[in-house]
N, C-alpha and C positions, 0 to 999 in steps of 0.2 A: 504494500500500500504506500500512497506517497498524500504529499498535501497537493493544494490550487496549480503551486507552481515546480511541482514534479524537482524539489529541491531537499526535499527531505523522504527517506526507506524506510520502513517498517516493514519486518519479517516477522511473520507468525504462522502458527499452525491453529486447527479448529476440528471438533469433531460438527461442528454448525456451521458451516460458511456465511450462507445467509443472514443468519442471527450475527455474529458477530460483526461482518460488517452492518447491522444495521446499530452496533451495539457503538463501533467509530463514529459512524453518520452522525447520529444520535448525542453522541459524547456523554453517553449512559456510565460508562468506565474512566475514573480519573486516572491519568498514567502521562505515559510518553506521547500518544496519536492524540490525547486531548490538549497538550503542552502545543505541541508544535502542528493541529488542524489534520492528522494523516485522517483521510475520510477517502480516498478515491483509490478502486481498487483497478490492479492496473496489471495482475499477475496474480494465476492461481495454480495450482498442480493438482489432481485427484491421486491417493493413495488406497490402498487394500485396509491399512489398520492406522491404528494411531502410532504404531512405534515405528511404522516407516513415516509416518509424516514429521513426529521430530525428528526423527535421524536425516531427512531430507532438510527439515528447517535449518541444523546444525551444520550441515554442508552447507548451506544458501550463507546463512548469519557467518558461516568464517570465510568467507571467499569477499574478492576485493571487492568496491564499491564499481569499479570499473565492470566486472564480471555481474553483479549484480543489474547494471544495467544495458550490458549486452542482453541478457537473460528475458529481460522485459522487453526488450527490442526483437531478438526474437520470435516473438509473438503477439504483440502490441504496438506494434512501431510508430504509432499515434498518441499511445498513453492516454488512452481515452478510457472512461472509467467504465469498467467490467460489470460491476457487480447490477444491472439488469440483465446479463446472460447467464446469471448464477440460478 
């Protein structure tokens, strides 16, 4: 997820995609995405379970910011916000 101006990353995992992002939207959860506006989701991955989707997040969150934004290039190469295809 990023904010307005695709200048700040957020990595996370979810057993609820939906909910959660509506939980950013929302700014229902104080944290980091409420601090700094991350609301647009711009990159998602489907998993089998939840301990492939951390161990996937854990790869994502250590890799450079450079690779993180190939990643979303990729597949989004407009950064336009995902979460009505969810």
């Amino acid at each position: 997820m990023t904010n307005q101006y695709n200048n700040v990353l957020y990595t996370g995992f979810t057993g609820n995609l939906r909910r959660r992002v509506f939980e950013h939207k929302s700014k229902a959860v104080s944290g980091f995405t409420k601090k700094y506006n991350v609301n647009k989701l711009v990159y998602f991955e489907s998993t089998t379970n939840l301990y492939s989707a951390k161990s996937r997040e854990h790869q994502i969150k250590s890799g450079s910011r450079a690779k993180k934004i190939n990643l979303i290039n990729s597949m989004n190469k407009e950064w336009k916000d995902l979460s009505n295809e969810i």
